[in-house]
Every structure is written in structure tokens, then in C-alpha cells.
N, C-alpha and C positions, 0 to 999 in steps of 0.2 A: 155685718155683711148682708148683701143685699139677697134674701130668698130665693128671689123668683117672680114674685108680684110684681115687680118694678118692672117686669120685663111689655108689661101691657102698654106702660107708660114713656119706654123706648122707641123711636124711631125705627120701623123695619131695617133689614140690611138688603140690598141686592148688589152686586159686584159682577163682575167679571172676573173668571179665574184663568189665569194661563198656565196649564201644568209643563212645570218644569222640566221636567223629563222629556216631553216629546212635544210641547206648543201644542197638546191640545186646547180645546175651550170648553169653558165650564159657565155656568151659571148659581153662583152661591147665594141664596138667599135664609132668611132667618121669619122662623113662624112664631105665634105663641096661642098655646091652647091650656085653655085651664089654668093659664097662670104661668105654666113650662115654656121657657126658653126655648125653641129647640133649630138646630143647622140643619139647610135640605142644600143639596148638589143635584144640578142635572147636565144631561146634555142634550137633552129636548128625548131621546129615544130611552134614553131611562133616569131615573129618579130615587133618590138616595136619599135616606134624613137622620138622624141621629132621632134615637129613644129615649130621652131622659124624661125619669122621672124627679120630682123635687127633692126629695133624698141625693140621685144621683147625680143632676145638677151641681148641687151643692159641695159636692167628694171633688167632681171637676172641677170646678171654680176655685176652689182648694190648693188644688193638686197644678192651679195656672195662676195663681195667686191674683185672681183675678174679683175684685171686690162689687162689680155691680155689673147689669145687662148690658150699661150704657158702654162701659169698659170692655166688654167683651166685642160689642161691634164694631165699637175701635180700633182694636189691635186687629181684628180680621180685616177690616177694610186697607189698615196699614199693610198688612202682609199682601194682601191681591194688589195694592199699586205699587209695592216693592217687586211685582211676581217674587215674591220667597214663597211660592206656594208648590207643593208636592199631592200628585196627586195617585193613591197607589187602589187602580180597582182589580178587586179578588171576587170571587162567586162566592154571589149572595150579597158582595157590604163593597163598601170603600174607606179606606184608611187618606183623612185629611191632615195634613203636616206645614201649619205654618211659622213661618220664622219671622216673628214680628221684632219689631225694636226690643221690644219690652223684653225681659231677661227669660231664656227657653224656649223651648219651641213647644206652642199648645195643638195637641193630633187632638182630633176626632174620629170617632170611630161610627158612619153613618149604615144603615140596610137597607139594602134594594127594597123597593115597594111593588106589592102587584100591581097589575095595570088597572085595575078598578083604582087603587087609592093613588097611584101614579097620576091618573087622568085627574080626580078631584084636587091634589094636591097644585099640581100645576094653573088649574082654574082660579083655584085658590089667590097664586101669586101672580099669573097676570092680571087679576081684578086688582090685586093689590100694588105694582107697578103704575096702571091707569089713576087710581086715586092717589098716589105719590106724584105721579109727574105731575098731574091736576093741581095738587097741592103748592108746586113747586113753581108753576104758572101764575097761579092765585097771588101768593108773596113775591111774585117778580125773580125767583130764583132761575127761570130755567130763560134761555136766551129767548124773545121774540123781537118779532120785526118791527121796526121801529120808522113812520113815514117821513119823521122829519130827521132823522137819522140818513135815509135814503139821500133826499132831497140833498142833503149838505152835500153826499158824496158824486151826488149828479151836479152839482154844481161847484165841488170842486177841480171837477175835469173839464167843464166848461172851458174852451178859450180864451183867453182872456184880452179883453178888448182895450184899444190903444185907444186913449184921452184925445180930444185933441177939442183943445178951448174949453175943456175941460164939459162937451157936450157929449162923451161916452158915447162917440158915433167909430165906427171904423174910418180910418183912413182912407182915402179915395185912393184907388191906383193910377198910375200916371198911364196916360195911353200910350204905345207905341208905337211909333211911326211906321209906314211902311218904308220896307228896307231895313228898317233899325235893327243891332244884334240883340238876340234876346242874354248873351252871356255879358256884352256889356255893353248897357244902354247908354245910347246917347253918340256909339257910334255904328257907325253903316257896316252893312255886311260886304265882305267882295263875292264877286261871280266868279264862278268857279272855270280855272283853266282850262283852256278844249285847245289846247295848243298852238293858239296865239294869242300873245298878249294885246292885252285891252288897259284902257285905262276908265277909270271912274264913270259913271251916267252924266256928272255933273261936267267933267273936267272936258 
């Protein structure tokens, strides 16, 4: 089973959490200090993290049957796009409750941080979001704009132009005569009745 060291060599986590209970939103992310794995929750106004140490780690990992870091930020990430997530905050801590695929449901048990280590911690993880998304650009993973992409879709709404002799000019329109109907061409309009009848210009 995997220590704890492996955890350097995992991918961070950051998620979106939407507590079940009442749609609020969270922010779950995953630190490593020292080699410890460890879950932080916020809502931006405070800031929550689990304490393990590598002893304790290891009881939980155990106890979630959960064999490496990489496995752990798996089934968390499964659980926040499933929303199977519970989120129960008490003074002082928060109690995290996900129901992942995987067989049980693995809680965490995180504690409020003071605002000193609140503020460093958060610094922390959006330096750490900025070099992920960077990362993610770098390898083409994260969507960008693309000019010949553009181009196709501006020119597939383009008009589309009628052949004709195969010189790709638009059709010329036929003139219309004065008098002629514009609803059908080719015959003349009549003058409108003023209560006596008339006959044609021509006739």
C-alpha cells in the first residue's frame, strides 16, 4: 500500500462541491506537505482541512480501502461529479461524506483554520490552480481558440453562391419593368378602383 510519498507524485485535486443538503458550493481541493496527503474545503469566507498525519493517513486509507493517493483523488472526484457529496459544518470542523462508486461511503473529518493559516492556505491553492490550468494549456488539454477553426465556421454561414457557367458569379436579377407585379412577375399590375371602371393603359 501506498505510504504517503506517492502523494507528491499525484496530480492535485480541485473540484467543485455541491452540498447535498442545501446546493450550497464548495471548493475541495487536495494539498501535500511533508509527504501527507491531506483534503482542504472552502467557501472562500472559511477554510477547512483534514490533519493527517502519516500514521493517520494510513488507518484511513485502511478503513476506505483505499490503496494509493492516486485512488483517493479518484473516487473524490467521482463523488463531486456524481454530487454524492454531504456536507455537515459544526464549530470548529466539517464533517465530509462522499458516496463514491467504489463500495462505502469515505467521511472526512476536516478543522476550521485561523485566518492567518486560512489566508496562506488559499494562496497556496490558487497559485496552485494558475500552474494546473497553465499545465493544461501547455498539453492542449484546456479549450483554446482556434483561427482556422473560426474561419470554417465564418464560412460556413457564408451564402452560398449559385454557379452559373460554372464562373461562381451570382446570378444577375432580371429587371422589372415598370408596372410589372412584384408578386408575379411578368404580369402587370391593375389600378386600383375609384369607382369607375377602366380598362388597361394599353387596351
Amino acid at each position: 500500500m501506498d505510504s504517503g510519498k506517492g502523494a507528491a507524485q499525484c496530480k492535485p485535486l480541485y473540484c467543485t462541491i455541491v452540498n447535498k443538503s442545501d446546493s450550497s458550493r464548495y471548493l475541495c481541493y487536495s494539498t501535500t506537505q511533508d509527504g501527507v496527503f491531506n483534503i482542504g474545503l472552502t467557501n472562500v469566507t472559511d477554510v477547512w482541512s483534514t490533519t493527517f498525519t502519516l500514521d493517520s493517513l494510513t488507518q484511513h486509507r485502511q478503513s476506505c480501502a483505499v490503496n494509493s493517493t492516486e485512488e483517493y483523488v479518484n473516487r473524490i472526484r467521482s463523488a463531486c461529479e456524481c454530487g454524492s457529496v454531504l456536507v455537515s459544518v459544526q464549530d470548529g470542523g466539517v464533517t465530509l461524506e462522499l458516496d463514491s462508486p467504489e463500495p462505502g461511503v469515505m467521511t472526512f473529518v476536516l478543522s476550521r483554520l485561523s485566518d492567518h493559516e486560512a489566508q496562506e492556505e488559499l494562496r497556496v491553492v490558487l497559485l496552485g490552480m494558475a500552474e494546473r490550468l497553465r499545465d493544461l494549456e501547455s498539453t492542449g488539454g484546456a479549450t483554446s481558440f482556434s483561427p482556422a477553426k473560426n474561419q470554417q465556421r465564418r464560412t460556413d454561414f457564408e451564402p452560398r453562391r449559385q454557379q452559373n457557367g460554372g464562373s461562381g458569379s451570382l446570378k444577375a436579377a432580371k429587371k422589372r419593368l415598370p408596372g410589372e407585379s412584384l408578386i408575379n412577375p411578368g404580369t402587370r399590375r391593375k389600378k386600383e378602383a375609384r369607382g369607375v371602371a377602366f380598362e388597361d393603359e394599353e387596351s
